[in-house]
N, C-alpha and C positions, 0 to 999 in steps of 0.2 A: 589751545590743545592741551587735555592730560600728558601728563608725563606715562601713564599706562597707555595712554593711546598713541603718543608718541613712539613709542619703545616697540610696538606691536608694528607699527605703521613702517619704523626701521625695519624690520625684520624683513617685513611685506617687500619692501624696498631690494634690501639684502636681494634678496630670492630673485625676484625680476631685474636684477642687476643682472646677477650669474648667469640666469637663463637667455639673456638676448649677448651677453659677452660669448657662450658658448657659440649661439646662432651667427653671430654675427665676423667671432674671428676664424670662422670657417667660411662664412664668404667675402670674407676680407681676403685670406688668402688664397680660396681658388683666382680671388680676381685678378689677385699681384701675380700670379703666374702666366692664367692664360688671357688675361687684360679683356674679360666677358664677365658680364654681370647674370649672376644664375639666378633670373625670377622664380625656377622651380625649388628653390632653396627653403622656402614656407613649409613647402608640402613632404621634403626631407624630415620636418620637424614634426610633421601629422603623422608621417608614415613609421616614427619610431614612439608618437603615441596608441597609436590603431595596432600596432605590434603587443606592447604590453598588456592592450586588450584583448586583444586575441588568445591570446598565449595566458596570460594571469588570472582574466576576469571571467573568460568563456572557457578557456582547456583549463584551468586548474594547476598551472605552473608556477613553480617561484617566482616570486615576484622580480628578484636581483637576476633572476636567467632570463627573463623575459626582458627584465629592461638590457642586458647584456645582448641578447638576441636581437633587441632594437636596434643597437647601436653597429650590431655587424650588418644586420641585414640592410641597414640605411649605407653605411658603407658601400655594398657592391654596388644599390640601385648607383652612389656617386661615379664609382667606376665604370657601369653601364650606361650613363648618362654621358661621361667624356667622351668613352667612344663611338657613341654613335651621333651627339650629338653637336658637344664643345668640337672634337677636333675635324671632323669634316667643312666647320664653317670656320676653323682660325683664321684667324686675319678679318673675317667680316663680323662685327660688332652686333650689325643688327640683325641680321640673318640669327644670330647665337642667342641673342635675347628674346627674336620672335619664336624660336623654335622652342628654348628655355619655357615660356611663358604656356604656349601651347604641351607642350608635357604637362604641365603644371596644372590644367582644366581637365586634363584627360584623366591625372591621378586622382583629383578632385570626383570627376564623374564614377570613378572605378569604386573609389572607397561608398560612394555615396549609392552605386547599386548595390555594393555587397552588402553595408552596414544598415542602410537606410537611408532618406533625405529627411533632414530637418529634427533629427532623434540624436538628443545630447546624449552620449553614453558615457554612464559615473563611472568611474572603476573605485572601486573599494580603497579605502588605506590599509596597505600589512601592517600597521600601526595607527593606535589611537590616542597616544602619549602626548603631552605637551609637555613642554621647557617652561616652567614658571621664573620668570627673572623681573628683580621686585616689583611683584605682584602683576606682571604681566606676563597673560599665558603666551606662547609660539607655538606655532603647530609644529610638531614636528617636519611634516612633509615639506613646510617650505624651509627649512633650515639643510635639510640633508643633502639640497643640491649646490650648498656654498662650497663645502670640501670636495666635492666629485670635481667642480665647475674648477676651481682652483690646482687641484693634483692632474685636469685634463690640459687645461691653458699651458700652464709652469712647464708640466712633460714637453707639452708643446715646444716652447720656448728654448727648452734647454737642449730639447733635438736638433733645432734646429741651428741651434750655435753650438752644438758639440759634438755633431755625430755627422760624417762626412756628408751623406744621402741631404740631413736636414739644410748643410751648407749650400747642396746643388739646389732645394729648395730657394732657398734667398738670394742663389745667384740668376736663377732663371728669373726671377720673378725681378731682378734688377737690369738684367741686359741679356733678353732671350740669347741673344745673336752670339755675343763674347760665351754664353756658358756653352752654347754648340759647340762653338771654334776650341772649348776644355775637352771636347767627348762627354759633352752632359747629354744624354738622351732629353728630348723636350719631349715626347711622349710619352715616357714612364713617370716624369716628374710630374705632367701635369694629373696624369691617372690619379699619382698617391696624393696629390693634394686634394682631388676631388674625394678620393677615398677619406680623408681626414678630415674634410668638411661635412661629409655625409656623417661619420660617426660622431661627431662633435653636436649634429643637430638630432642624429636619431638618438644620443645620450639626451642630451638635454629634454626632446619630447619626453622619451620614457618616464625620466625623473619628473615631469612637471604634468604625467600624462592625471593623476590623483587629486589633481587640483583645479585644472582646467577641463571644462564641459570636453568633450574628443569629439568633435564634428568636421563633414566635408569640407569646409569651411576655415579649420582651425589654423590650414598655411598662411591663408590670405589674410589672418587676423596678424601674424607676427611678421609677415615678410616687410610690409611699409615702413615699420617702427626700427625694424633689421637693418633695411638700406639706410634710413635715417642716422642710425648707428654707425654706417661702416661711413656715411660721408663727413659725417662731425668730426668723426676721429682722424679719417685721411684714407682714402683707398690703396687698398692694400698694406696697411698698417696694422699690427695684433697689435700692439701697444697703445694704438691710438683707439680701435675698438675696444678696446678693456677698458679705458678710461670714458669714452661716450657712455657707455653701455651701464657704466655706474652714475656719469652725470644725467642720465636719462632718466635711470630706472628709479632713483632719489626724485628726482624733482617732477615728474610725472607722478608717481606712488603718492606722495605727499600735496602737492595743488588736488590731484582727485581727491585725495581724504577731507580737505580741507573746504574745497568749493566741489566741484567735478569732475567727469571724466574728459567733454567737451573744454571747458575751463583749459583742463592739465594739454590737452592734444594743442590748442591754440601756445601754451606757453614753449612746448616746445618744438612747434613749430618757430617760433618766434626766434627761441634758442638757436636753433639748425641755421636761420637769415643770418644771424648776428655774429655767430662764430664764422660764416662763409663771405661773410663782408669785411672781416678784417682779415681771416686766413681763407682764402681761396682755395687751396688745397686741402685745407682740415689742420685741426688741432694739431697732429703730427706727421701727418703728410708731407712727402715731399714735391719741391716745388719745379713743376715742370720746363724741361730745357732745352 
């Protein structure tokens, strides 16, 4: 491989790190909360692309308020999902997933009568600039989401070990039962995590909506690579998702450049067996007692 196509292929890499680290430590910790895996978590990520189309490409809005609008409006759907959906069935797993799932066809169906079925819709770039770095161009669009990705995660992180609220976060999410017996509401906590996984994924749609085709379709394309994400790294781990999310998005980006797309999905499947046979719980998961 050139060292120019290496460099470009990094960048490539870069970009689809950040975007499934965003997708992914948003349903890392609605899980570590409400211990439900939200299959409609994909379509979070569609519905804050199909926002900046809406708003950007068809009304004619800014483009930074529209992707800003994505990321609120994906918020509430998280918080109108908790309640009607995550906490009526807490405690039953599968009821939550089937119900998850079945949301997740219907947004599917909904975008697909409004928009169309089977019509990739481009949205323009607000920018046509490239980063020449020796002598290999970057597109801009895919660099602009490492600092968003980065200043959203870090925020993350640091709310949540500094700021009281983010504390009841990580403590509900480690022993629902003890953070009650503190006066921790378990429904307000679980609401703002869903609310913060929804913003986290309709950011990241938004930003990555310029790059990727915007189809009915587009949840279903990230949600499996998402879970495989959140389970490398450890369920309910942001730490451990940030780290899959970059071993993914490298050696996925790179095997497809190299051989293909099929090729790369086999190697990291292969990866996903390999970390879960010697750590059953995930790279930084912890381990069940």
């Amino acid at each position: 491989m050139e060292f120019t196509t290496a460099l470009q292929t990094a960048a490539n890499a870069a970009a689809v790190s950040c975007m499934y680290a965003m997708i992914a430590v948003g349903l890392s910790l609605a899980f570590g909360v409400m211990q439900m895996a939200n299959y409609a978590h994909g379509e979070f990520f569609m519905a804050g692309a199909y926002t900046v189309y809406a708003m950007y490409a068809l009304g004619g809005y800014p483009y930074w308020a529209a992707v800003a609008a994505g990321a609120a409006i994906v918020a509430g759907l998280g918080l109108a999902v908790e309640r009607g959906i995550f906490r009526p069935t807490r405690g039953n797993v599968l009821a939550g997933f089937m119900a998850a799932a079945g949301l997740a066809f219907i947004i599917q169906v909904f975008c697909g009568e409004v928009y169309g079925w089977g019509l990739m819709r481009y949205i323009p770039k607000p920018w046509m600039a490239a980063f020449s770095i020796a002598g290999a161009d970057v597109d801009v669009a895919r660099i602009i989401i490492i600092p968003f990705a980065v200043a959203a995660i870090g925020g993350l992180i640091f709310f949540m070990r500094r700021f009281r609220l983010g504390r009841a976060l990580r403590a509900v999410a480690q022993d629902p039962d003890a953070a009650s017996l503190q006066g921790i509401s378990i429904n307000k906590i679980t609401a703002l995590a869903m609310g913060i996984a929804g913003a986290l994924a309709g950011l990241a749609g938004g930003l990555m909506s310029t790059i990727y085709a915007v189809t009915p379709v587009l949840g279903h394309q990230v949600i499996l690579p998402a879970f495989i994400v959140v389970i490398v790294g450890g369920m309910g781990s942001i730490e451990g998702a940030v780290l899959a999310s970059i071993l993914f998005g490298f050696t996925h980006t790179f095997v497809t450049t190299i051989f293909d797309a099929v090729v790369a999905n086999m190697v990291v499947v292969a990866m996903m067996a390999a970390v879960l046979i010697v750590r059953p719980q995930g790279m930084m998961g912890r381990v069940a007692v």
